[in-house]
TIGUPA-131792 format. One record per residue (C-alpha): x, y, z; residue in one letter; residue number from 1. Coordinates in pm, 1 decimal. Layout:
        px        py        pz  vopa  selum
         X         Y         Z     A    NUM
...
END
This chain:
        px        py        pz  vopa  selum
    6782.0    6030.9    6661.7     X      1
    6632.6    5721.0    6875.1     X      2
    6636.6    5502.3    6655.6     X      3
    6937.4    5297.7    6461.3     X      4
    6887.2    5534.2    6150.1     X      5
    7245.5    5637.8    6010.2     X      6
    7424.7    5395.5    5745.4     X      7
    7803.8    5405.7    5667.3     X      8
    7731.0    5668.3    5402.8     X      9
    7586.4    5922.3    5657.9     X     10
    7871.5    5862.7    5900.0     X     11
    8123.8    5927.1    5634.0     X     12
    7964.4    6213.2    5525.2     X     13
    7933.4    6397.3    5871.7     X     14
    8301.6    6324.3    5933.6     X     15
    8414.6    6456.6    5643.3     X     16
    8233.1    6801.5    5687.9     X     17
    8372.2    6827.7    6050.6     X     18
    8715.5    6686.1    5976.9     X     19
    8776.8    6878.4    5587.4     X     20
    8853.0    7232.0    5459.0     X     21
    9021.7    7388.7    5154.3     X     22
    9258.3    7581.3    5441.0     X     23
    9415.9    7193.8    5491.7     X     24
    9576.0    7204.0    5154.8     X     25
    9685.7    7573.6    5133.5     X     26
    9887.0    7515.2    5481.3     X     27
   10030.7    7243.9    5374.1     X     28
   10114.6    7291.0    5053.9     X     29
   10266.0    7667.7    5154.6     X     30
   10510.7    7443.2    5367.2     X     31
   10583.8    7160.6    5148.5     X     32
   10506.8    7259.4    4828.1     X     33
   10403.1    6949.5    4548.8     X     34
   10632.0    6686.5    4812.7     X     35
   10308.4    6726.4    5041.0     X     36
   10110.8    6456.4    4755.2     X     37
   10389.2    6172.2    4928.8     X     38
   10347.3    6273.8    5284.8     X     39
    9940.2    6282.5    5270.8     X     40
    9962.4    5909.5    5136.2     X     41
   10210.4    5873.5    5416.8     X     42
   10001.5    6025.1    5716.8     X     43
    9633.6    5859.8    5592.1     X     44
    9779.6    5515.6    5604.7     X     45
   10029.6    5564.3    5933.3     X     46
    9840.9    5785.8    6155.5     X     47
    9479.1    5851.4    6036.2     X     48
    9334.1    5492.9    5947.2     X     49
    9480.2    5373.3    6271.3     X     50
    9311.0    5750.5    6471.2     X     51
    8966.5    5713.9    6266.2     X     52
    8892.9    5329.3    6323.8     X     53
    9052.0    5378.4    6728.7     X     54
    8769.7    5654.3    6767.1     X     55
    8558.7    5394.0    6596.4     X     56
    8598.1    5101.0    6884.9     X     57
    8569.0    5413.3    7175.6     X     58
    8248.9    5544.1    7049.0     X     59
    8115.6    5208.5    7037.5     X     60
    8212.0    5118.8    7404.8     X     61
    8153.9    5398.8    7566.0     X     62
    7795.2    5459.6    7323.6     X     63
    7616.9    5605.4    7653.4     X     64
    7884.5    5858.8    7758.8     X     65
    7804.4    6198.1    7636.5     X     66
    8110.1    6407.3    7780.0     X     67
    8352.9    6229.5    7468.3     X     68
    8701.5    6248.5    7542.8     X     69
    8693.8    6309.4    7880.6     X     70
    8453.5    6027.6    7975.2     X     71
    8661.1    5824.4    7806.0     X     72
    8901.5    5876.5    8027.9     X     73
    8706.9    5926.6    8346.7     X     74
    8561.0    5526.3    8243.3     X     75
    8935.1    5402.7    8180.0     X     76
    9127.0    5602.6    8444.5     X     77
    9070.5    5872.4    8720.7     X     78
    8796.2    6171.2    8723.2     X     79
    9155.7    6398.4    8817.0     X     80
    9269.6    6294.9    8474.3     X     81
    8916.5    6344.5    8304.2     X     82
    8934.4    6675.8    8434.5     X     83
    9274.4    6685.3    8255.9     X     84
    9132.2    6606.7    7914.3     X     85
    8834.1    6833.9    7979.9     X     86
    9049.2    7093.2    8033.1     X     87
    9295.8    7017.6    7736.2     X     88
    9060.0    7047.7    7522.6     X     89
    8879.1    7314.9    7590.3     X     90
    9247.4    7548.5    7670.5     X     91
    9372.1    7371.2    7343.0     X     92
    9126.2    7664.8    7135.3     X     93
    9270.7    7964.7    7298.9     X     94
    9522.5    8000.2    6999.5     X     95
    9235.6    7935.9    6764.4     X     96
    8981.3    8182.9    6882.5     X     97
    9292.7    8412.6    6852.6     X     98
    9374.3    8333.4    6495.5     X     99
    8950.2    8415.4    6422.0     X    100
    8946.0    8781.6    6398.4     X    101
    9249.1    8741.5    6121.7     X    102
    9010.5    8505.0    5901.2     X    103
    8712.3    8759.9    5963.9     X    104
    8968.4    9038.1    5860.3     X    105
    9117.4    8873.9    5537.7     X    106
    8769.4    8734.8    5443.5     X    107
    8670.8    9101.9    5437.4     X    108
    8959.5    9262.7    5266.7     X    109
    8891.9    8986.3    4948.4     X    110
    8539.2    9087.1    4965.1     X    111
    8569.6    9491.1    4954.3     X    112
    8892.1    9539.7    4850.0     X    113
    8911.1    9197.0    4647.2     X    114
    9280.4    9180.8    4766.4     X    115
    9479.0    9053.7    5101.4     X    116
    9775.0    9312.9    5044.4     X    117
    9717.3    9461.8    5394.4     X    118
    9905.3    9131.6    5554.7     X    119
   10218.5    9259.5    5366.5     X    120
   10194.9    9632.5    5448.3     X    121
   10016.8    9680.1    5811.3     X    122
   10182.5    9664.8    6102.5     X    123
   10111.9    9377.4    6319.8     X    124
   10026.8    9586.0    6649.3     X    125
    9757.2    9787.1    6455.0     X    126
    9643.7    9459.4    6329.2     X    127
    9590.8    9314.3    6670.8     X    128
    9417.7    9593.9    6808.5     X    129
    9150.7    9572.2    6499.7     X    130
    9157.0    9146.5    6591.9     X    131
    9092.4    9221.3    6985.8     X    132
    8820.1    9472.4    6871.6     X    133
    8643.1    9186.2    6691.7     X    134
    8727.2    8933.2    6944.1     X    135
    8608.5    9149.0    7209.3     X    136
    8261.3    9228.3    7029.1     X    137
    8191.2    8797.8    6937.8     X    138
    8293.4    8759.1    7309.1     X    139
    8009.6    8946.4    7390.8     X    140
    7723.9    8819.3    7104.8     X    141
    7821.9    8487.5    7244.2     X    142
    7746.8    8557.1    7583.1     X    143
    7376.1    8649.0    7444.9     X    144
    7272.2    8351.9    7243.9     X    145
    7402.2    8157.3    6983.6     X    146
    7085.2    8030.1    6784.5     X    147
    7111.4    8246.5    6473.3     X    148
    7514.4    8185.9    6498.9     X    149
    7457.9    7809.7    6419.6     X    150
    7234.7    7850.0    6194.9     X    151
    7469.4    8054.3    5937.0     X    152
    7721.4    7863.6    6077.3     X    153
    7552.6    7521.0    5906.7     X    154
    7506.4    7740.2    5625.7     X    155
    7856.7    7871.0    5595.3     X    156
    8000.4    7531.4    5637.4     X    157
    7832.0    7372.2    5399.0     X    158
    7908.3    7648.7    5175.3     X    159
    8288.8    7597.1    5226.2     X    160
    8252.8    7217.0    5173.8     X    161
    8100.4    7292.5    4799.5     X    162
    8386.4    7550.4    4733.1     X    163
    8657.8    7311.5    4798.8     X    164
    8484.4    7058.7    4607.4     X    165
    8469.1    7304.2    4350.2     X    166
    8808.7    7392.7    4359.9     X    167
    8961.4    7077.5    4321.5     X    168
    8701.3    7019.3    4011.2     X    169
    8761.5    7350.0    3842.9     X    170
    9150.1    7350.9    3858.1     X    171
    9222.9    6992.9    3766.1     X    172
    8983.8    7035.9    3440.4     X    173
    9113.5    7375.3    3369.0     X    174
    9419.8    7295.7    3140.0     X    175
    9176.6    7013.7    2913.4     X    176
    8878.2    7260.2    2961.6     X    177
    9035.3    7575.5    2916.5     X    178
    9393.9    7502.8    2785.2     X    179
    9583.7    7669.9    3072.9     X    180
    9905.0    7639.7    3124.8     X    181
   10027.3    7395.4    3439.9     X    182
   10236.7    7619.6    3676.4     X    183
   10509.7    7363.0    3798.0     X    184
   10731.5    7233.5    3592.4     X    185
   10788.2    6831.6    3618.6     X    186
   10454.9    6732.1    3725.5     X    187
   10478.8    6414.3    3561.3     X    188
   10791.0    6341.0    3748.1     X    189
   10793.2    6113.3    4044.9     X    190
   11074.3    6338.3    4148.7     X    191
   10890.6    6651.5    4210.6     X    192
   10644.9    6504.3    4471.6     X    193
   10947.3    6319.4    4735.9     X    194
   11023.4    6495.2    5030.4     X    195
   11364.8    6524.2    5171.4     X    196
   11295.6    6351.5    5498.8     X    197
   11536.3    6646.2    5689.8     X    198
   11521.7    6830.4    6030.3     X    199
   11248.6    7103.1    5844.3     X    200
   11049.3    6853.5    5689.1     X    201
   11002.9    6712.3    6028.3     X    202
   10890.0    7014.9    6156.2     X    203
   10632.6    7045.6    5928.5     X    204
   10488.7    6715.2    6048.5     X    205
   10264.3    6899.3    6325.5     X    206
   10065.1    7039.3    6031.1     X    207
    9989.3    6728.3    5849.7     X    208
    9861.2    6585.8    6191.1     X    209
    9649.3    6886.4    6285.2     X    210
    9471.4    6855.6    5898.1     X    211
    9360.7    6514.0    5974.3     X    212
    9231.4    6545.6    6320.9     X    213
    8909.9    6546.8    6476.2     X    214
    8684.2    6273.0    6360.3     X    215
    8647.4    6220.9    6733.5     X    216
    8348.6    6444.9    6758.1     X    217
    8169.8    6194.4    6560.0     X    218
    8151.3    5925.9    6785.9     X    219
    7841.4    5997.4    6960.0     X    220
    7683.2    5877.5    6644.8     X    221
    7812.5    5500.9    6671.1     X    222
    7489.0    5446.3    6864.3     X    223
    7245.4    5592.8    6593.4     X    224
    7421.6    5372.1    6335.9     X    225
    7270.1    5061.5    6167.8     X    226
    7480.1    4779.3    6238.2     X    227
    7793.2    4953.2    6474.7     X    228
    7994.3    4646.9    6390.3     X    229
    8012.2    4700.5    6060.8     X    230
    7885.7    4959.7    5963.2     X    231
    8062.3    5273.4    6163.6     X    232
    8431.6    5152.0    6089.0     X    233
    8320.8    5130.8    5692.0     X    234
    8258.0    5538.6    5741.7     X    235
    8556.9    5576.7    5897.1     X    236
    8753.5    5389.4    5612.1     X    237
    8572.7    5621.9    5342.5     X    238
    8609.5    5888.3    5521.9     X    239
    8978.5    5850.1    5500.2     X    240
    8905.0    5759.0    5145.5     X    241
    8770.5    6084.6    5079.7     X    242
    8979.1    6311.1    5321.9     X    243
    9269.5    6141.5    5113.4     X    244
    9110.2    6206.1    4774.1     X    245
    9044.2    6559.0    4845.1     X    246
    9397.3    6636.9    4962.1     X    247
    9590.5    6478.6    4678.6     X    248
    9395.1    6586.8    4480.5     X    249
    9384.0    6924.0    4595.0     X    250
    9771.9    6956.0    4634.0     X    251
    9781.1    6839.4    4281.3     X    252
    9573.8    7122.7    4159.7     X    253
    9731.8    7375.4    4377.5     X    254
   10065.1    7288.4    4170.7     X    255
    9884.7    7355.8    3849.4     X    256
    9780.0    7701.6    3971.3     X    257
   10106.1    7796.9    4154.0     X    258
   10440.1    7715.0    4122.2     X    259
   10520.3    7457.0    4374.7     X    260
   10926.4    7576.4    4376.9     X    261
   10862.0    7928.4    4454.0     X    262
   10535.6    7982.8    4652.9     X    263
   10479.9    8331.0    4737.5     X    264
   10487.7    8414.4    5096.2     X    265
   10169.9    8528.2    5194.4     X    266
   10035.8    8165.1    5075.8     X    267
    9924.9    8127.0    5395.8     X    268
    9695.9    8382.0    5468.4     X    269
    9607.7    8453.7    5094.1     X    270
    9668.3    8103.9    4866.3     X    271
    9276.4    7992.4    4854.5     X    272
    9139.1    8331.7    4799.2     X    273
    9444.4    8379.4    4501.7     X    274
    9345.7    8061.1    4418.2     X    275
    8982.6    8120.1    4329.7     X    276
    9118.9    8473.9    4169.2     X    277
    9284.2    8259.2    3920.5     X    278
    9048.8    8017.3    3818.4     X    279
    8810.9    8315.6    3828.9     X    280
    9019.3    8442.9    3565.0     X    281
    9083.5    8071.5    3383.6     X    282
    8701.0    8078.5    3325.3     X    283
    8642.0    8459.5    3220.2     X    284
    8400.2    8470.3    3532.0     X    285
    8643.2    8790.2    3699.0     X    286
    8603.0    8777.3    4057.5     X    287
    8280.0    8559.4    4066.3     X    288
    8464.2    8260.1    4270.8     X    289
    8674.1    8526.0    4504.4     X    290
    8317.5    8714.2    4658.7     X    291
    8152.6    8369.9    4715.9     X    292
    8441.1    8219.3    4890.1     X    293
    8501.5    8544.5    5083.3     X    294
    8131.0    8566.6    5187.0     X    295
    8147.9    8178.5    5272.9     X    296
    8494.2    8203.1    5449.5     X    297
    8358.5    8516.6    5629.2     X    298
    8022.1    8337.2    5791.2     X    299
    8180.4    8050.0    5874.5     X    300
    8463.0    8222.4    6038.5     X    301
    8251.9    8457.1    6217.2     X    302
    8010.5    8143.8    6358.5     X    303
    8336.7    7940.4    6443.0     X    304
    8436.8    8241.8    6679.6     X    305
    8131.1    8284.9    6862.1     X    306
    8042.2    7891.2    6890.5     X    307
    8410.0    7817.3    6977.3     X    308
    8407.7    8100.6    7269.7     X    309
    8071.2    7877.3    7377.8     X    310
    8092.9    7529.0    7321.8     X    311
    8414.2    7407.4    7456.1     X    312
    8391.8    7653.4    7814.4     X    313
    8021.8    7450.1    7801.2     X    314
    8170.8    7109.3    7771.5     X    315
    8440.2    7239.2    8031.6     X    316
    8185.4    7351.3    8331.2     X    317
    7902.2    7175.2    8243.6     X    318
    8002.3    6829.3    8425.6     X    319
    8244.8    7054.3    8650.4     X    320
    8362.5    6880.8    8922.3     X    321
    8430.8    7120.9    9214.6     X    322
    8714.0    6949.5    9341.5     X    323
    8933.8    7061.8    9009.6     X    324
    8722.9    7390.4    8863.0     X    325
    8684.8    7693.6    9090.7     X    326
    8281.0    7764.9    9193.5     X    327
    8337.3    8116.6    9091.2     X    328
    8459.1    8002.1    8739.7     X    329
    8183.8    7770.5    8673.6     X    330
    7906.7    8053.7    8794.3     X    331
    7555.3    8094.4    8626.2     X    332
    7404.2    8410.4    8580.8     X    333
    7034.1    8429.3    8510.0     X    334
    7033.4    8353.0    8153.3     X    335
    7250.7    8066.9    8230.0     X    336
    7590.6    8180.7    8081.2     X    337
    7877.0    8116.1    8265.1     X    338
    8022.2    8494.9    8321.7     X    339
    8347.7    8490.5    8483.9     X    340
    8428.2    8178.3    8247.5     X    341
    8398.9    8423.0    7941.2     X    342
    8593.3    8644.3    8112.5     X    343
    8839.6    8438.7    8193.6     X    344
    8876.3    8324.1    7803.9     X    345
    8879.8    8698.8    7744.8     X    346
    9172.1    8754.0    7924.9     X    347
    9357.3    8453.1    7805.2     X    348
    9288.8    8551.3    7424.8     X    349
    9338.1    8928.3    7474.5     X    350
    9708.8    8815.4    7596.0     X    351
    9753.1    8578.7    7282.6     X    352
    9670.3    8848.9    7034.9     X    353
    9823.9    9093.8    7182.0     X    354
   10157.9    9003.7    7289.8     X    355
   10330.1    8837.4    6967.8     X    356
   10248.2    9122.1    6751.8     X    357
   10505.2    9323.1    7022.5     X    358
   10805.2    9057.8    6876.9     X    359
   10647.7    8995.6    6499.1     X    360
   10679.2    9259.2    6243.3     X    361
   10424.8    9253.6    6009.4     X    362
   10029.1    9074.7    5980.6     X    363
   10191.9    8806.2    5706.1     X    364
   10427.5    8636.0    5960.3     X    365
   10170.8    8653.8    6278.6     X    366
    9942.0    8514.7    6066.2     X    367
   10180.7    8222.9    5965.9     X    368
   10320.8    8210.6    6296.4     X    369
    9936.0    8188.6    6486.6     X    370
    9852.3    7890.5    6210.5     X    371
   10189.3    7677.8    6320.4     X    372
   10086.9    7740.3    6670.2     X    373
    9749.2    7609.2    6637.3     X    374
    9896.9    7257.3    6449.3     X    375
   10104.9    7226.5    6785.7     X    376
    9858.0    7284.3    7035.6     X    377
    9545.0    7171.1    6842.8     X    378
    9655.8    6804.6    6815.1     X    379
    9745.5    6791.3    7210.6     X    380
    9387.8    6673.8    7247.7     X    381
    9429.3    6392.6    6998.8     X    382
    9677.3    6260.5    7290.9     X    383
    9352.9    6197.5    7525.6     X    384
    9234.1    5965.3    7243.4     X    385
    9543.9    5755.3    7228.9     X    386
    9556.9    5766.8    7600.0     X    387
    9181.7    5615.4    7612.3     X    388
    9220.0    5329.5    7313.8     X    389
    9561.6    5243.0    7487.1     X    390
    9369.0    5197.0    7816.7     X    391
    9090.0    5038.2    7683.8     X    392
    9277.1    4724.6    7569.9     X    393
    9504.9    4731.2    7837.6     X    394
    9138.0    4671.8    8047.1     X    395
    9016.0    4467.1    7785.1     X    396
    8793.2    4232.3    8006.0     X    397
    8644.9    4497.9    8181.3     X    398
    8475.2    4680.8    7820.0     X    399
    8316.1    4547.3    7569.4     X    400
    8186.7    4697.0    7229.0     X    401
    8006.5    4569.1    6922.2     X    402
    8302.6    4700.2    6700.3     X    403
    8701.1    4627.8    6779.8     X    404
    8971.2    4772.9    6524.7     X    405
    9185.3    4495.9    6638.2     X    406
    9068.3    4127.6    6836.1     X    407
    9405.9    4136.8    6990.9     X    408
    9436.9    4371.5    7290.8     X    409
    9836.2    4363.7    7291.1     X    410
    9813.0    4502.6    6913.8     X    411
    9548.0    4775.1    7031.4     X    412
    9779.3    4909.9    7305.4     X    413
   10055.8    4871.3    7078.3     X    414
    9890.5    5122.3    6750.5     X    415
    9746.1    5368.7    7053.9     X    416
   10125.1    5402.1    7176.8     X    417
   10237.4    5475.4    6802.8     X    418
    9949.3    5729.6    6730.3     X    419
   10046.1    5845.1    7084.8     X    420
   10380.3    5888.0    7022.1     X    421
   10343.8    6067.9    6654.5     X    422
   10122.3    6281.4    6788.4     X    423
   10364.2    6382.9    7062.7     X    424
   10661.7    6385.3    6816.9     X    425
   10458.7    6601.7    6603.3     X    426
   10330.7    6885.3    6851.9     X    427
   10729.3    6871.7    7018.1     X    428
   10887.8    6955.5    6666.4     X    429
   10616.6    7160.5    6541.3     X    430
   10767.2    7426.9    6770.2     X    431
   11039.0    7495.4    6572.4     X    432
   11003.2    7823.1    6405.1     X    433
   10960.0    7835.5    6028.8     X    434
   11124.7    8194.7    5995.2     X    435
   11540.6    8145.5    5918.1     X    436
   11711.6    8229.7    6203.8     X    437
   12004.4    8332.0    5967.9     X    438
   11758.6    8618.7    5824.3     X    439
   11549.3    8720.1    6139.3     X    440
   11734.5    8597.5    6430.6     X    441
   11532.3    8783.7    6662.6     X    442
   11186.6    8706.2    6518.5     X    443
   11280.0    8344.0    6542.5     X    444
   11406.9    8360.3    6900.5     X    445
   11073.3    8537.4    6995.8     X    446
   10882.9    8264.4    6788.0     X    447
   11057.6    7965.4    6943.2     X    448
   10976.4    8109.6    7330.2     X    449
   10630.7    8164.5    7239.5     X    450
   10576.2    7874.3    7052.8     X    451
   10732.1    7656.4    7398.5     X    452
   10578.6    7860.7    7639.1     X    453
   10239.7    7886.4    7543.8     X    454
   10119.1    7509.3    7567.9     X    455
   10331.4    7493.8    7867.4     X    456
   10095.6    7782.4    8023.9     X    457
    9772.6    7661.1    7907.4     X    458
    9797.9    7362.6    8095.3     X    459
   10006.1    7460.7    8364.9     X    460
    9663.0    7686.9    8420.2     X    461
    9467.2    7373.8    8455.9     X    462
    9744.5    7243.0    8714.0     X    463
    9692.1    7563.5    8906.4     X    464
    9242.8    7523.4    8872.5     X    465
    9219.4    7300.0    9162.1     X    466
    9444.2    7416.2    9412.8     X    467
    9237.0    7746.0    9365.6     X    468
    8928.1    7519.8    9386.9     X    469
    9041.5    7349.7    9726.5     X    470
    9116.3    7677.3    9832.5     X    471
    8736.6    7804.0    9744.5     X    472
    8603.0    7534.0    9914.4     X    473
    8803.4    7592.2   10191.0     X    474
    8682.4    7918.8   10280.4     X    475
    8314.0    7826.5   10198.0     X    476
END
């Protein structure tokens, strides 16, 4: 798009397909139960406004710089620490490409079997060796071409945005429709939706964050927008209109399908597909809801494996800079794909899937265990954001931009630092295991080293990258 073509509207819109998902609500509701309603109202206002309408002001200085994040920071700071965020956030999707072939799986099970029971009853290590299987095989259809990929990937996304639509329409209007019965008890109590701000709500936090983030990826856009000034930060404000809609919404109907004080524990892994079984059943439709959402959940899972194996190593060597990624890493062959780079994420996934099914039982609590992991490392790229806005103001009279969240710089530097900081607080606490040490002690130890050592050696890999790359050079 040349020209100044998008309006608020279409801003919003693309935001909210990139940023929302049905799996939002069922992982945070599975940890928080009906209390979740208080602390989306909390994070939209405190952290996401603040995150949306930041990205707002970067995209709209930086409108020329196609690299996102890490231009950002190569314009505000140092290219060694744009290398930094380049890295982040491509390493930051190891522990999400390994979490893939478990979507793929349970998408299939609904589908054939039209049940999940297999997380309750397989054992994790056979489990893992189906997941690297998959992994393995995407690792390679990626390395071919990824045309047809995106294509059902569009597809399958947009398919997933209608069924949480859907979802939030059909269970809210079931009891007037239908006359079911509402599962919780006390849902017109203000009672039932406080949390007990505690140690293990805190540690929930990390999921809440990792829901909301993202809209980043959007702000290439600022400079196809009519009007930047006003125009892109009114998206971003109904975007967190809608996001917040949709998840109170949704947590509100989740209560009136399950009981909020004793949500089973496979929730994770199975609560949207039970979901749609029960509404399936509200509307004497069987398990109408269950196949589409399993054939929806399945394409879009399958398309976010390959493109994710792709895109990110892309954005990673593309603008390498040889002094921080090794020449061998950042290799062509003749169709253009970057080789040793897949092989490289190969190995780094192959040791994610593998290892933690070696200290967690069963497919239910890797699964559970792969999702917290994700909301802790995930949201470590947020922190490049923060890091940029913060600098930004800080060199206010070097940028300028058609849009500005705030006029006053000190204010800027001041909401960056608190997004900054939550984020931080977040991913830190987010490490603590949600298994009772009490009841597994050794599951939980194993949990708790995993869940500290893993960031630590994603980007202590990136530390190592150009002392390898000096070292190249070097010998060259």
């Amino acid at each position: 798009m040349n020209q100044k073509q998008l309006r608020w509207q279409n801003i919003a819109m693309m935001a909210f397909v990139t940023v929302w998902g049905l799996g939002n609500v069922v992982n945070n509701f599975a940890q928080q139960g009906l209390t979740v309603v208080v602390s989306w109202i909390l994070i939209m206002a405190l952290y996401f406004v603040p995150y949306a309408l930041s990205v707002g002001q970067l995209g709209s200085t930086f409108k020329e710089s196609a690299g996102g994040v890490s231009s950002w920071i190569k314009e505000t700071s140092t290219t060694k620490l744009a290398y930094y965020a380049a890295w982040t956030y491509w390493v930051v999707h190891i522990p999400y490409l390994a979490q893939k072939p478990q979507g793929i799986l349970l998408a299939l099970s609904w589908l054939f079997k039209g049940n999940g029971n297999f997380v309750n009853t397989v054992d994790a290590k056979v489990v893992s060796l189906i997941c690297l299987a998959i992994f393995l095989v995407f690792l390679w259809v990626a390395s071919k071409g990824l045309t047809t990929l995106k294509m059902i990937g569009n597809m399958a996304g947009t398919a997933m945005f209608v069924m949480s639509l859907l979802f939030i329409l059909l269970a809210v209007s079931a009891p007037a429709l239908r006359g079911t019965e509402v599962a919780t008890a006390n849902m017109t109590s203000l009672s039932t939706y406080m949390p007990k701000f505690d140690f293990a709500y805190l540690t929930t936090v990390s999921m809440l964050v990792f829901a909301v983030g993202g809209c980043e990826k959007i702000s290439p856009y600022v400079n196809n927008t009519k009007n930047p000034a006003k125009e892109f930060p009114k998206g971003m404000l109904v975007l967190a209109g809608m996001v917040a809609v949709c998840a109170l919404l949704g947590s509100i109907a989740m209560g009136m399908l399950f009981d909020a004080n004793n949500i089973p524990a496979d929730f994770m892994a199975n609560g949207a597909y039970s979901a749609f079984e029960r509404l399936g059943v509200h509307y004497n439709v069987g398990n109408l809801f269950v196949i589409l959402y399993a054939i929806a959940n399945a394409m879009a899972q399958i398309s976010a494996l390959a493109f994710s194996i792709d895109a990110p190593l892309k954005i990673l060597l593309s603008d390498a800079d040889p002094d921080y990624i090794p020449e061998k890493l950042s290799r062509l062959n003749k169709k253009g794909t970057p080789v040793n780079g897949y092989i490289f994420t190969g190995i780094l996934v192959t040791i994610l899937i593998v290892v933690p099914s070696l200290g967690i039982g069963n497919m239910n609590e890797l699964f559970k265990w792969l999702t917290n992991l994700n909301s802790v490392v995930m949201p470590m790229r947020y922190l490049w954001v923060f890091l940029a806005f913060m600098w930004i103001n800080k060199q206010h009279q070097k940028f300028s931009s058609e849009y500005k969240f705030v006029k006053n710089p000190k204010i800027g530097y001041l909401i960056g630092l608190w997004c900054f900081a939550f984020t931080a607080f977040a991913c830190l606490l987010g490490m603590v295991p949600k298994v009772e040490y009490a009841s597994a002690p050794k599951e939980y130890i194993f949990q708790l080293i995993m869940n500290i050592l893993t960031p630590i050696v994603l980007i202590a890999l990136g530390a190592i990258m150009p002392a390898i790359a000096r070292r190249g050079k070097n010998k060259a």
